[in-house]
N, C-alpha and C positions, 0 to 999 in steps of 0.2 A: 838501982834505977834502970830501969828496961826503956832502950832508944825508937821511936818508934820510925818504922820505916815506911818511909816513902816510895810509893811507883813513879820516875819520871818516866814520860813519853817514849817512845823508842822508834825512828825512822827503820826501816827496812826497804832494802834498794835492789832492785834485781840486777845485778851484774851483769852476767849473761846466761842467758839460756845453751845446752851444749848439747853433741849428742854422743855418746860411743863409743864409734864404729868397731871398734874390735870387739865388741859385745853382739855386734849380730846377729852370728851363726847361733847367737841361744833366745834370741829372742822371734817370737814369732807376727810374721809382719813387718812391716818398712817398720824404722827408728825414722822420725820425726823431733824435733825438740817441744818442748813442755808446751801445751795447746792453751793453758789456763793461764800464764803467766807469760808479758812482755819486758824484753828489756828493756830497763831506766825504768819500770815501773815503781813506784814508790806506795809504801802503807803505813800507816802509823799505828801504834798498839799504847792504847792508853791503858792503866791501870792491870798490866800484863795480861791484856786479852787478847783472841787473833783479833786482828782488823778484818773488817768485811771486806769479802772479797777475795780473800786471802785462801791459796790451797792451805788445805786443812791434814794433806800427807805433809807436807815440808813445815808448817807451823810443827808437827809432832818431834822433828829432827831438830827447829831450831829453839822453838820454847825457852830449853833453859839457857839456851844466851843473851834471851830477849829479859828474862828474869833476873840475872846478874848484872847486865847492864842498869836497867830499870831500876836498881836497889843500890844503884851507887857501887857495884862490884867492878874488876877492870881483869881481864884475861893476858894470861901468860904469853909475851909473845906479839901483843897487840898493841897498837897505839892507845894510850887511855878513853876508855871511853867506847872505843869502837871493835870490830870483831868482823874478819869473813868466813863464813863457812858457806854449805850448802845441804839441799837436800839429799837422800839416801837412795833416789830411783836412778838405779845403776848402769841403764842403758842411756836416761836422758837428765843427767844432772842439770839442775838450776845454782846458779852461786848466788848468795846474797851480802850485800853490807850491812850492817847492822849496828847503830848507833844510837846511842843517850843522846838525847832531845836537852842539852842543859839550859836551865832559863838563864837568860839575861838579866841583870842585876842592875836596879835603875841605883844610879846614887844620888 
């Protein structure tokens, strides 16, 4: 008998946006933190899609956490349920939270 799986919700939380600086001398131009994204910003990913509005480099870095969580998976290391990583642009990292949406259970 094959279980079938469900997508819960999944909040995604911008931590903080960061920049750096020791990466300067290779990048070309002032370093800035990430233009596209605020901190405390919040997105929701229903049925493990990006949410709109959502960059679309850092959705590619975080996907499969957003996919494990969402499936009822929990990460090595991490509180149940939740996970912090971030994106992969090297000069101007974003950190994100990233948690299962659990439903509430009326009794």
């Amino acid at each position: 008998m094959t279980q079938q799986v469900v997508n819960a919700p999944v909040r995604i939380t911008v931590l903080r946006r960061t920049v750096f600086e020791e990466s300067s001398p290779c990048k070309a131009g002032k370093i800035a933190p990430c233009e596209r994204l605020e901190d405390g910003q919040v997105f929701v990913s229903k049925g493990a899609n990006m949410p709109e509005g959502f960059c679309s480099w850092a959705w590619a870095d975080i996907q499969k956490y957003v996919l494990t969580l969402g499936r009822g998976g929990n990460l090595i290391g991490a509180k149940h349920g939740t996970f912090v990583t971030c994106c992969t642009d090297g000069y101007r990292p974003v950190f994100f939270l990233v948690e299962r949406m659990e439903e509430q259970r009326q009794s």
